[in-house]
N, C-alpha and C positions, 0 to 999 in steps of 0.2 A: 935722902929725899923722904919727903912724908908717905906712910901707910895710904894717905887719901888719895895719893896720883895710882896705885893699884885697880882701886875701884875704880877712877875715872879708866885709865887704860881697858878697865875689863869692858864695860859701860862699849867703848870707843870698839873692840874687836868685835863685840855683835854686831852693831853698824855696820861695822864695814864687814864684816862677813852676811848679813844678808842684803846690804848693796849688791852686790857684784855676785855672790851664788847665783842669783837668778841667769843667769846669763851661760851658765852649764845646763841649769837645765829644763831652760825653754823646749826642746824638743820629746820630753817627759809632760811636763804642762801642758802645749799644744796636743797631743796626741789624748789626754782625758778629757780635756773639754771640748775637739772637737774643732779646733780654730786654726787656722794657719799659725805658720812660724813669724811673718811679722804682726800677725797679731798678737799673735805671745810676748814680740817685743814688746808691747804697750808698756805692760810689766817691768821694764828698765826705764821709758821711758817716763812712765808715771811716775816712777820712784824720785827721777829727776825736777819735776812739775813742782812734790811735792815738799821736797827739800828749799826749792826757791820761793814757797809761798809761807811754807810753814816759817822759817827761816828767823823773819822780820816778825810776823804775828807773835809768834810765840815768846819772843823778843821782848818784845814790850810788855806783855804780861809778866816777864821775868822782872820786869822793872818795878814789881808791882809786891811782890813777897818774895822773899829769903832765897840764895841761889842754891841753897843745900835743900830746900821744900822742891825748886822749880826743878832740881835736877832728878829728883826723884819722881816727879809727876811725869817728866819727860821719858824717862825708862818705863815707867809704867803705860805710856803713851806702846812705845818702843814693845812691848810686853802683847800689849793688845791688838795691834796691826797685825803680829806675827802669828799670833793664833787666828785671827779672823781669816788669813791667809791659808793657814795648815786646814781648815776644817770650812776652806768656802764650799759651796754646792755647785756654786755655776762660775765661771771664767769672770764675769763683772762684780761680784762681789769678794772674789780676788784680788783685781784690780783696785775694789775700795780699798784691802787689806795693808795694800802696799803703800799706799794713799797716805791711810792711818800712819802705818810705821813709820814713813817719809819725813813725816810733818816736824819727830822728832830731832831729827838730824841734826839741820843747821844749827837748832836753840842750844842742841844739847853740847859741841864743839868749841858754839860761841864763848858760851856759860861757863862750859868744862875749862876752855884756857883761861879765863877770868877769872876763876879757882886756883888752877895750878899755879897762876902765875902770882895768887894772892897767899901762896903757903912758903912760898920760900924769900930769899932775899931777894933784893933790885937784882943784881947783879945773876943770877942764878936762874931769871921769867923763861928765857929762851928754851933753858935746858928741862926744865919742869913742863913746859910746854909741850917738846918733843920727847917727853915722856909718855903722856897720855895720847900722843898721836903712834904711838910705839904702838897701841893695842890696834890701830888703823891697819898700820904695815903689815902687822904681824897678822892679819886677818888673811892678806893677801898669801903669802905663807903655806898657812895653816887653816885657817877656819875654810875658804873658799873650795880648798881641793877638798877635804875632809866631807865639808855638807855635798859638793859636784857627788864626789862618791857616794858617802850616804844616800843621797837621794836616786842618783843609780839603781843601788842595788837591792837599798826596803821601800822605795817611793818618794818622791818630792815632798811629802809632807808631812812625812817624819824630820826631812831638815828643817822645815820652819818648825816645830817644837823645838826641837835640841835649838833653835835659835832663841826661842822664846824664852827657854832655860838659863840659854845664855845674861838675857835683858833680864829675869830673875836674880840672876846672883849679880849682876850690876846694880841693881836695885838695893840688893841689900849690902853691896858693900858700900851704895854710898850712904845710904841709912847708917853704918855702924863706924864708919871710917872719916866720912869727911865732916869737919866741927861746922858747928850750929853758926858760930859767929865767924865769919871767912874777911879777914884783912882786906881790903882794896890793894890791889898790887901799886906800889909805889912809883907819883907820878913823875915824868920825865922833868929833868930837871932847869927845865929854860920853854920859854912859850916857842907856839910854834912859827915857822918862819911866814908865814901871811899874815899874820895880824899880833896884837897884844893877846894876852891869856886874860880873858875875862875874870874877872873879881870872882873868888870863892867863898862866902859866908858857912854859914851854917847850914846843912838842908839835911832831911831824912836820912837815914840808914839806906832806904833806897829810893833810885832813882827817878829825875821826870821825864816824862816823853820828850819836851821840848827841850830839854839836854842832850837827849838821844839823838834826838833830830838836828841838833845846833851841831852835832861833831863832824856832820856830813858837807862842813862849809869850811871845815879845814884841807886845805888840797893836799898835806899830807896823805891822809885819811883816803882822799879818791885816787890818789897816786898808787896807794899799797894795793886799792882794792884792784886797780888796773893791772896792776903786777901779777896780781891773784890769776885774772883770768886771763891774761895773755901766758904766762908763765907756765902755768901747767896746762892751758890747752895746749900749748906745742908739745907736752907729753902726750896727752890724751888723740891729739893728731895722729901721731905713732900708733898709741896702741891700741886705738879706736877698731883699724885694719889690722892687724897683728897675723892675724891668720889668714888670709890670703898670702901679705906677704910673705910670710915664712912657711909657706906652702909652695907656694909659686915663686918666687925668689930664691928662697933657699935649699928649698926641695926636702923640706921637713912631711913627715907625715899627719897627719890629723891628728891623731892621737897624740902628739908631741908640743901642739899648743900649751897644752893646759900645764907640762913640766916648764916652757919656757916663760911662761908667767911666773909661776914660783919667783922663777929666776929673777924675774921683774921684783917679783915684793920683794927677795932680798934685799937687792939696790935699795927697793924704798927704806925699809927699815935700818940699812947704814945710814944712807944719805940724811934722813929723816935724826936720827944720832949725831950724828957729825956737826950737822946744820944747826942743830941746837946748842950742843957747845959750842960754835966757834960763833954763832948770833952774838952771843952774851958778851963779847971780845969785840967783836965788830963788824956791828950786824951790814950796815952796807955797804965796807966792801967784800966780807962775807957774802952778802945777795947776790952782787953783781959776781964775785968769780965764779958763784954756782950757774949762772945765766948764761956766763960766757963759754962755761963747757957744757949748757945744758946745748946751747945753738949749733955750738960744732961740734957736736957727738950725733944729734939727730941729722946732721948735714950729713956726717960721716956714714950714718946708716944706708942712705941710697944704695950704696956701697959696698959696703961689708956686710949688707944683706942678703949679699948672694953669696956668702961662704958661711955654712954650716955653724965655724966653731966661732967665728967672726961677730955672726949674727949673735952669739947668746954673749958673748963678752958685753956686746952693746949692746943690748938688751939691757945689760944687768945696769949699766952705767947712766944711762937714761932714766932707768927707776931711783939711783943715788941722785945725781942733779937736780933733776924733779926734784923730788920730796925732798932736799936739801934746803929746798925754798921755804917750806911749808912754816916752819920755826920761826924761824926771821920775819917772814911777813905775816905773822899773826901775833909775833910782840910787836912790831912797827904797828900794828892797829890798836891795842892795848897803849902804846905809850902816847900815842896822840890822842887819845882818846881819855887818860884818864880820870875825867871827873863822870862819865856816862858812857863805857865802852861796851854796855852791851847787846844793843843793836847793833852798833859797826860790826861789834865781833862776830857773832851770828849771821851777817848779810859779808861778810870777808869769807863764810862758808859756804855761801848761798855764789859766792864769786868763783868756787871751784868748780860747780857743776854750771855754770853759766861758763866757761872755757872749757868744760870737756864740751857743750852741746855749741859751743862757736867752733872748737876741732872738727866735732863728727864734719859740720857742715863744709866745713874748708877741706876737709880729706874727703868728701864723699864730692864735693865740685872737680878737684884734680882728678880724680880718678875718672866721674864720668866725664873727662876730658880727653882722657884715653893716653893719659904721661905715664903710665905702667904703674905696680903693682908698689914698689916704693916711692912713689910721687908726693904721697900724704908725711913723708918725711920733711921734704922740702917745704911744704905748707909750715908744720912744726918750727923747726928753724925760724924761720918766718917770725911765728909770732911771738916764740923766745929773744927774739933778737927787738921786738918790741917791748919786750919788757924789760929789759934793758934799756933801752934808751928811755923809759919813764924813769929808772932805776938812779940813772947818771941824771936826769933831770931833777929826781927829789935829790940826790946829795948837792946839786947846785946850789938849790934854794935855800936848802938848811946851812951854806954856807955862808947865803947873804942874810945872814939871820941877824946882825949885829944889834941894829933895833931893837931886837927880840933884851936885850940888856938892860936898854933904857923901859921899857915896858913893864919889867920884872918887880921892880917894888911896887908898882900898880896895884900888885895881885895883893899883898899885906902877908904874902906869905913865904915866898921864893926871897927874901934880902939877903941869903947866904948865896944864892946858884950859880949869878953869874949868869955871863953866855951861853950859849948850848956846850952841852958836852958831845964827844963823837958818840956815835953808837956802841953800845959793850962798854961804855967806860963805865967806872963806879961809880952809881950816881949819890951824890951830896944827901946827906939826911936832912930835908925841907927845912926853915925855920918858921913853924909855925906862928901866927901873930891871932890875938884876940884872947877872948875867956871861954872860959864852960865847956863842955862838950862838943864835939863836931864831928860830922862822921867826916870831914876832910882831914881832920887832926889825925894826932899820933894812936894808932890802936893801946886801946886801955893794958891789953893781959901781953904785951907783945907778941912779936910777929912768927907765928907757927912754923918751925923749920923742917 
């Protein structure tokens, strides 16, 4: 794999390690400024706001200059939130801080798998993919308990530096690491099942808005993104509560939270592995088997909640199923996407934290309903089981694709493709049609391995 999924990975484990840090150590925050504990919250939930705004904005501006310039403005973005944060005065210019950071998020995951997935072969998008989300998992791991501690024991705001530090040397690894000129990851090789594949001429290097926006009428496209937020909110349902329930269910101590999280990242960082190689092979039914033990494992939790050693097996497995997903449906958005994937991609990350905050809601309704302490499991299940049935819904339709055959010489470019291929097959090298240059064409210097 290329040098440049490093830097993205590195890039990816500040994210997500000062995502979720906060969340240790709200009760250090709250006590300097002065504010209750769910105002502290804000802090998480800002963080959230601003991942779903920034997301699409940022997006389209990526459409606009070089994904290796935009990825680097975005860390630099990433860079400056966390210091506004380490060195605010009062509690709301804090909250701007977070605001700032936030904003980078979505663009930067979006952008990031549109990269990864433009340096290796067709065949290989999944796994390169779930590479740089490696730096995600491994955040959960490693960065989260490390900065919890840190900020413990010299102050909260020496973790945001060492975080900021972090988004520094992402910055410059992607500055040194990822090339100037980044391939378009190779399009799928059959139109999609609703309609013919619109005619591809010639057009810039980069993207138009209204291509951006034209991929949003592919129901492929809204099918993944639904998968997105039903799919891992039934994780985030779970782990939303995590510590009551395994307080109160299992009869864990407080202090034991924060090791059975690890536990979690684990899982993520297999699952999140796994998922990406066996995507690349067959991505949906790949998705669907991870769905169908993501549904009955949290179903199982109810359950095996209240034993001890019971509870952290599943724990761990939940975090694998989960993020098994994450691979698969963010090449599933890349390949129907691409003549303009990169708003979908960016708003298919803006679709993770829209399912963690439809979880909180659904586990925080069951509970105050008084269904006890793993109720929010049942909710999970729930909505994993709906992602699944979108799941089994889009391999329908790509079934009845036949159409999609006679459509194909339309484009002047697909006359080798044929039919759809399944997901993970090897897809056909395009037959290009027309003269001169194209940035839809074959990359000039070949394809970066």
């Amino acid at each position: 794999m290329p040098l440049a999924l490093l830097a993205l990975a590195i890039g990816a484990f500040g994210i997500g390690t000062t995502e979720f840090v906060i969340m240790g150590l709200l009760p250090e925050v709250a006590a300097e400024f002065g504010v209750s504990i769910p105002t502290a919250g804000y802090l998480a939930s800002g963080y959230a706001v601003g991942v779903l705004l920034g997301a699409p904005v940022l997006a389209v501006l990526g459409t606009r200059i070089s994904r290796k310039r935009m990825l680097m403005l975005l860390m630099g973005l990433f860079v400056l939130g966390n210091l506004v944060s380490a060195l605010a005065p009062a509690f709301g210019v804090m909250l701007a801080g977070r605001v700032i950071a936030s904003l980078a998020h979505g663009a930067f995951f979006g952008i990031g798998s549109i990269v990864a997935a433009g340096l290796v072969a067709p065949h290989r998008k999944a796994a390169a993919i779930s590479l740089m989300f490696t730096g995600l998992t491994l955040a959960n791991v490693v960065g989260v308990p490390l900065g919890t501690l840190l900020g413990q024991q010299a102050g909260w705001r020496l973790t945001f530096v060492a975080v900021a530090g972090l988004g520094v040397l992402g910055l410059a690894g992607v500055a040194a690491l990822v090339p100037r000129d980044i391939p378009a990851p190779a399009p799928v090789p059959s139109p999609a099942p609703d309609g013919p594949v619109p005619a591809r001429g010639p057009r810039p290097r980069t993207g138009r808005i209204r291509d951006e926006l034209a991929a949003f009428r592919n129901v492929q496209v809204l099918l993944a993104m639904g998968m997105t937020v039903l799919g891992f909110g039934g994780v985030f349902a779970a782990i939303t509560y995590i510590a009551p329930m395994m307080t109160e269910a299992a009869g864990y101590a407080d202090t034991s939270v924060t090791w059975l999280l690890v536990l979690f990242g684990v899982g993520m960082v297999a699952g999140n592995l796994v998922g990406g190689r066996f995507a690349d092979r067959a991505l949906l039914p790949m998705l669907c088997i991870a769905l169908v033990a993501l549904a009955g494992t949290l179903a199982a939790f109810t359950v095996t909640a209240h034993d001890k050693a019971a509870a952290a097996v599943t724990l761990t497995l939940i975090g694998a199923f989960g993020f098994a997903t994450v691979p698969p449906l963010q090449k599933r958005v890349l390949d129907q996407t691409a003549n303009a994937p990169t708003l979908a991609s960016a708003m298919n990350i803006g679709a993770f934290n829209l399912g963690n905050a439809l979880a909180t809601w659904l586990g925080g309704l069951v509970l105050g309903a008084g269904f006890g302490p793993t109720s929010p499991n049942i909710a999970g299940a729930g909505l994993a089981l709906g992602a699944l049935a979108l799941a089994v819904t889009s391999a329908l339709l790509e079934r009845r694709g036949p159409r999609g055959a006679t459509a194909a010489p339309r484009t002047g470019i697909r006359a080798a493709a044929g039919a759809a291929a399944p997901d993970g097959a090897a897809e056909p090298a395009p037959a290009y049609a027309g003269t001169g240059p194209s940035a839809d064409g074959p990359p000039s210097g070949g394809r970066g391995r």
